[in-house]
C-alpha positions as CSV (number, residue, x, y, z in Angstrom):
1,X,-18.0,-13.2,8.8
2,X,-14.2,-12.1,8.7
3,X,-13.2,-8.8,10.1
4,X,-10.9,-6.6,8.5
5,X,-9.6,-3.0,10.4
6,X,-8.8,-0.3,7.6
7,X,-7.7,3.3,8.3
8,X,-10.2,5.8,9.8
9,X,-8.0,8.6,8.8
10,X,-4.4,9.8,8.0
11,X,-1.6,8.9,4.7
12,X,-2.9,5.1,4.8
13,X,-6.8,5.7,4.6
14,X,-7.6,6.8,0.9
15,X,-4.9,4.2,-0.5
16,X,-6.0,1.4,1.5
17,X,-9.2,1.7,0.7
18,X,-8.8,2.2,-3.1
19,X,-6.7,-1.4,-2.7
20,X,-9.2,-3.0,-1.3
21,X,-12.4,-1.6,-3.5
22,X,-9.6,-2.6,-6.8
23,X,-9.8,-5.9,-4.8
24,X,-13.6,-6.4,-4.9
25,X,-15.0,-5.3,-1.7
26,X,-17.3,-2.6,-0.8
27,X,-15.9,0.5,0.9
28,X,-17.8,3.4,2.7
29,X,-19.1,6.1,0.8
30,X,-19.1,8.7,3.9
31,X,-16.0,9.2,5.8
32,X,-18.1,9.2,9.1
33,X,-19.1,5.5,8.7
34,X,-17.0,3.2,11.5
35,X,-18.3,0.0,10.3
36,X,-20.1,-1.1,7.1
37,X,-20.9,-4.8,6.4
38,X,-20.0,-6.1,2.8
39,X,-22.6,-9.1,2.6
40,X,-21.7,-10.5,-1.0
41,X,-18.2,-10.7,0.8
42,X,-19.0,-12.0,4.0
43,X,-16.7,-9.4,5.2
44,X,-17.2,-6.6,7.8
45,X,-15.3,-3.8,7.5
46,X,-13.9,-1.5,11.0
47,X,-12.6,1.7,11.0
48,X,-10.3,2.8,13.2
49,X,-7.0,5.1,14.2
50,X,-4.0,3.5,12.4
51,X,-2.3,3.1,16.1
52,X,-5.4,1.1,17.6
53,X,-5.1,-1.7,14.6
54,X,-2.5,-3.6,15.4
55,X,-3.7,-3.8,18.9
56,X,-7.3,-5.4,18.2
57,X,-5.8,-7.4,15.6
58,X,-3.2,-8.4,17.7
59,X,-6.0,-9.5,20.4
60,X,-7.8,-11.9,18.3
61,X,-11.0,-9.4,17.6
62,X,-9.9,-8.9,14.1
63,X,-9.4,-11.1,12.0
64,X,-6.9,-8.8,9.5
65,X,-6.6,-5.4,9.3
66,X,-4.3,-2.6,7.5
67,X,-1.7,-0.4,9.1
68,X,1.6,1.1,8.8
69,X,4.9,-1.5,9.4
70,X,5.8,1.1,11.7
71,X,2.8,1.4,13.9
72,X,3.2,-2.5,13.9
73,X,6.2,-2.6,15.6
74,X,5.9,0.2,17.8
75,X,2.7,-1.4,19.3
76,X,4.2,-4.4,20.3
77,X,1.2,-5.8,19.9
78,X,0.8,-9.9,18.9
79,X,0.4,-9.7,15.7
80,X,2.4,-10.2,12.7
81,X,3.4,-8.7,9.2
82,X,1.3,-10.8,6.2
83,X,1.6,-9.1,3.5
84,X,3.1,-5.9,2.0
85,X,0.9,-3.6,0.4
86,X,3.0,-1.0,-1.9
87,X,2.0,2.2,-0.6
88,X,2.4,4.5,2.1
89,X,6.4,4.1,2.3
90,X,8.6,6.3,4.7
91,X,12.3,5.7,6.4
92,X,12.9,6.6,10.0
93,X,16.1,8.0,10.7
94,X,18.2,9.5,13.8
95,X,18.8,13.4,13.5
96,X,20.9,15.4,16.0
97,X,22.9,18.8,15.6
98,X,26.2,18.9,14.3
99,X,29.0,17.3,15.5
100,X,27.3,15.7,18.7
101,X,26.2,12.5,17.9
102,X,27.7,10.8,14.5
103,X,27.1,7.4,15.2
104,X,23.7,5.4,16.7
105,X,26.3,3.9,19.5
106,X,27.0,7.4,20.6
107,X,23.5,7.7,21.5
108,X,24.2,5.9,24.9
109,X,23.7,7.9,27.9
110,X,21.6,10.9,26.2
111,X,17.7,11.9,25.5
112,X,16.2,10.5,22.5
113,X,12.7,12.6,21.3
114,X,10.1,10.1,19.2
115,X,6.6,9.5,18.5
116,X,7.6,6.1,18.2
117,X,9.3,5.0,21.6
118,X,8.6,1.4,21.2
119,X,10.0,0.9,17.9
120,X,13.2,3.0,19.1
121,X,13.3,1.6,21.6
122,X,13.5,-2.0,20.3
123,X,16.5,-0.5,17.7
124,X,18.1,0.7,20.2
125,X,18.3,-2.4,22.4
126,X,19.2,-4.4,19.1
127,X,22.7,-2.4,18.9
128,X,23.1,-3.1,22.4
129,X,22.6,0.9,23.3
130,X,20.9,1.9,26.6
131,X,19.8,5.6,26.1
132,X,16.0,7.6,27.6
133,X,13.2,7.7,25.1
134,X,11.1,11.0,25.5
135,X,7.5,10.1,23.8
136,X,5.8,13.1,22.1
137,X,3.1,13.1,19.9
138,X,3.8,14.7,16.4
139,X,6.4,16.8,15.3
140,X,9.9,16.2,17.1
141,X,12.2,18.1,15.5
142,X,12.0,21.0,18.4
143,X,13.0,19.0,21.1
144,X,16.9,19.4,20.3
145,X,16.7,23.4,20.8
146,X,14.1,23.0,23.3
147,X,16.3,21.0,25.6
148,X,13.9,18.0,25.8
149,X,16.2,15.8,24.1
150,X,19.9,15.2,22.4
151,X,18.5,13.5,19.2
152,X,15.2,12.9,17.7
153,X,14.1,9.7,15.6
154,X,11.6,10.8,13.3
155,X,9.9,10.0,9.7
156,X,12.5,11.4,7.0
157,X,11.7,12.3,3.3
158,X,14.0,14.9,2.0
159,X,15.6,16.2,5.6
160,X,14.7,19.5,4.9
161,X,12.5,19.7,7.9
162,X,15.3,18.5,10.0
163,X,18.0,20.9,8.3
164,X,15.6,23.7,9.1
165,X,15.8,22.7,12.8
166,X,19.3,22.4,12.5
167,X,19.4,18.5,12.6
168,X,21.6,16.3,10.4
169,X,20.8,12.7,10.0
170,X,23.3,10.0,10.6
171,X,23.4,6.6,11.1
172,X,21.6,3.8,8.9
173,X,17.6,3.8,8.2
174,X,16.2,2.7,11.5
175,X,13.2,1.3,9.6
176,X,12.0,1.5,5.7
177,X,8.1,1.2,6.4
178,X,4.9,1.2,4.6
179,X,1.5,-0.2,4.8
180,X,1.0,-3.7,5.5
181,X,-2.0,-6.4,5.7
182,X,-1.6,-8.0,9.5
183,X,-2.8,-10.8,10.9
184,X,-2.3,-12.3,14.8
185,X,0.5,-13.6,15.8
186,X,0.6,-17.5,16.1
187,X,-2.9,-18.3,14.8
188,X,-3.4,-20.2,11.5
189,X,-4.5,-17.7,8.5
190,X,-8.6,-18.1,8.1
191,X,-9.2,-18.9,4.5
192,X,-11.1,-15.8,3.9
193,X,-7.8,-13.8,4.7
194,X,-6.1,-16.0,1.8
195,X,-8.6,-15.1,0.0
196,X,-8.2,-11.3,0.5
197,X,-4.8,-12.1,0.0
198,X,-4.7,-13.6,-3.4
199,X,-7.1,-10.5,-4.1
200,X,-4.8,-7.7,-2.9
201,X,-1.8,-9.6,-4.5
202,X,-3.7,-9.5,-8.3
203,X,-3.8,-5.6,-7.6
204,X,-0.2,-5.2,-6.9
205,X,0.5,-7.6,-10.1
206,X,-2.2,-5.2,-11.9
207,X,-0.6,-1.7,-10.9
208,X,3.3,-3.1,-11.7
209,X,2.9,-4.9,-15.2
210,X,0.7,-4.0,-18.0
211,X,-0.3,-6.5,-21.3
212,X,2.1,-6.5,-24.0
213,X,0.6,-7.5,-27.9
214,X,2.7,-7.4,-31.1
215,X,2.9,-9.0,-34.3
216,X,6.7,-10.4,-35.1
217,X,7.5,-12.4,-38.1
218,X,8.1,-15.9,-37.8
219,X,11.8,-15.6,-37.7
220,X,12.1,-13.4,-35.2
221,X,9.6,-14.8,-32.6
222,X,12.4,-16.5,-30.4
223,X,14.3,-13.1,-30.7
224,X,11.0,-11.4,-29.3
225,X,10.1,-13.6,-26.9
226,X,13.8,-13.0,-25.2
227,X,12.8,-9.5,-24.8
228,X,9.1,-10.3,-23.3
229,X,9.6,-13.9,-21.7
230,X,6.2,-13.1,-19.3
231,X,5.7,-14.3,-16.4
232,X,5.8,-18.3,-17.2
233,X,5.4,-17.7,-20.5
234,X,4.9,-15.5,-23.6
235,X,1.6,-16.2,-25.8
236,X,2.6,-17.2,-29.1
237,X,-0.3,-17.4,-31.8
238,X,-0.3,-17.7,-36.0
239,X,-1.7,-15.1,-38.2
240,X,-3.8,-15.3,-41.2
241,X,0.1,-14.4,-43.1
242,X,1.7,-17.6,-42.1
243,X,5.2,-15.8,-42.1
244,X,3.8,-14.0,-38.8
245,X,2.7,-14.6,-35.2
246,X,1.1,-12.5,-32.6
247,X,2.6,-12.6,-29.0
248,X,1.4,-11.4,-25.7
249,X,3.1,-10.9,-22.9
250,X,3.0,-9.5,-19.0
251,X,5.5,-6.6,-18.5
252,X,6.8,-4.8,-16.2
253,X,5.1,-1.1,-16.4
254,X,7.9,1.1,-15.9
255,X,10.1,-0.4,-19.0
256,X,6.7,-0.6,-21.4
257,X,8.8,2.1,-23.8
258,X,12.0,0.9,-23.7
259,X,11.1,-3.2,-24.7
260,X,8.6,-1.0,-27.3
261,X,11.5,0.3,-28.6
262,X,13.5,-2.4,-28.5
263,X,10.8,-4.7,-30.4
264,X,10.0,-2.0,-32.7
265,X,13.7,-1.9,-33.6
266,X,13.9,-5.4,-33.8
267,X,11.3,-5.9,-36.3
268,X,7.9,-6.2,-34.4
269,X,4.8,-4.1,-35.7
270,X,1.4,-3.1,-34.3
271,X,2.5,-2.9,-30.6
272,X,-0.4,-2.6,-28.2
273,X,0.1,-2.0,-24.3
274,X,-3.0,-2.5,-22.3
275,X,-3.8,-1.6,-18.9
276,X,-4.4,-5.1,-16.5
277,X,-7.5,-4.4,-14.2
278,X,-7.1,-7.8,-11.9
279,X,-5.2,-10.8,-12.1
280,X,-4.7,-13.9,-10.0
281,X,-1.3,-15.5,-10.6
């Protein structure tokens, strides 16, 4: 039976578990259940802290599991990235105060604050740098004016929290994370985890492209099909009026309008866009 670790709690939990019910598989009803067996599967589900997955997948005890890119690499743990899942992005930056740090090889020599020591850690020793980690657990953005540190490396969205603090960011992204299927390091890939690839990998396709159907006439299909080529290939079909055709085609989801437009103004009628629930490519 394949094991799978998803998210007891926190940003990753409800999303990865939506992914994986889109995906087929039973998920928990009660947030208080820690394991639940999905029989028609063959899958058993574990639910654990987002920090603790990397480490039993890592150890061979799992067999796949869910977590953030950044809890991946903090945890040093052996296991490796599979598979990125779309969701629960975030960019890790360096913040100090004004005018005292500007660049990360400045950093040398001083006091940096994170809840992610290995992962800065590893960054740092990457540029060649050689500065002290502090580790504290949650918020950092005190530890300038508190006196624990000389800059902080911390989760930034908009930087307002780090403004507020008196913080400016500087420097390039130390990471762009976000959730991520993980498997151990150096092992081959069970076929049941290809398998829950090939699933999770229809519901990506599924949440980026919708279906595409429109009736062209026949001297325009090659102009049409220019504007929806599909993924291998658009779906040409004949109408009952023999000057027409009917095509369908995969788009991307986020330009639906415009190639409606631009098929509308071509000469295409009776547009339809329809949702795609799962897809295996």
């Amino acid at each position: 039976m394949l094991r799978i670790a998803v998210p007891n709690k926190g940003s990753l939990s409800e999303p990865a578990a939506s992914m994986l019910k889109e995906a087929g598989y039973h998920q928990r009803r009660d947030g208080r259940e820690l394991v639940l067996v999905d029989p028609e599967n063959d899958v058993e589900f574990f639910y654990l802290r987002p920090r603790d997955i990397a480490e039993y997948v890592g150890s061979g005890t799992i067999d796949a599991g869910v977590t953030g890119r950044d809890l991946l690499l903090d945890s040093g743990a052996a296991a490796v990235e599979h598979m990125a899942l779309g969701f629960g992005g975030s960019t890790f930056r360096f913040a100090a105060r004004r005018d005292s740090v500007a660049s990360v090889s400045e950093i040398a020599g001083r006091r940096v604050a994170t809840s992610y020591p290995g992962l800065v850690t590893a960054h740092l020793s990457g540029k060649g740098v050689e500065a002290t980690v502090v580790r504290l657990d949650g918020a950092v953005e005190s530890a300038v004016q508190l006196g624990v540190a000389d800059v902080v490396a911390d989760v930034v969205e908009t930087g307002s929290t780090l403004r507020a603090a008196g913080l400016e960011i500087f420097g390039d992204p130390i990471l762009r994370s976000e959730a991520v299927l993980i498997v151990p390091a150096g092992r081959e890939v069970p076929a049941a985890v290809e398998v829950l690839t090939r699933r999770l990998q229809g519901v990506l396709v599924a949440q980026r492209y919708v279906l595409l159907d429109y009736d062209v006439p026949n001297t325009l299909v090659e102009a049409a099909v220019e504007l929806t080529p599909g993924l291998e290939s658009a779906t040409v079909s004949p109408l009952h009026n023999s000057e027409w055709s009917a095509v369908r085609a995969m788009v991307l989801r986020d330009q639906t309008n415009a190639v409606m437009d631009a098929l509308y103004d071509l000469g295409a009628r009776a547009i339809l866009v329809t949702s795609i629930h799962a897809c295996r490519l």
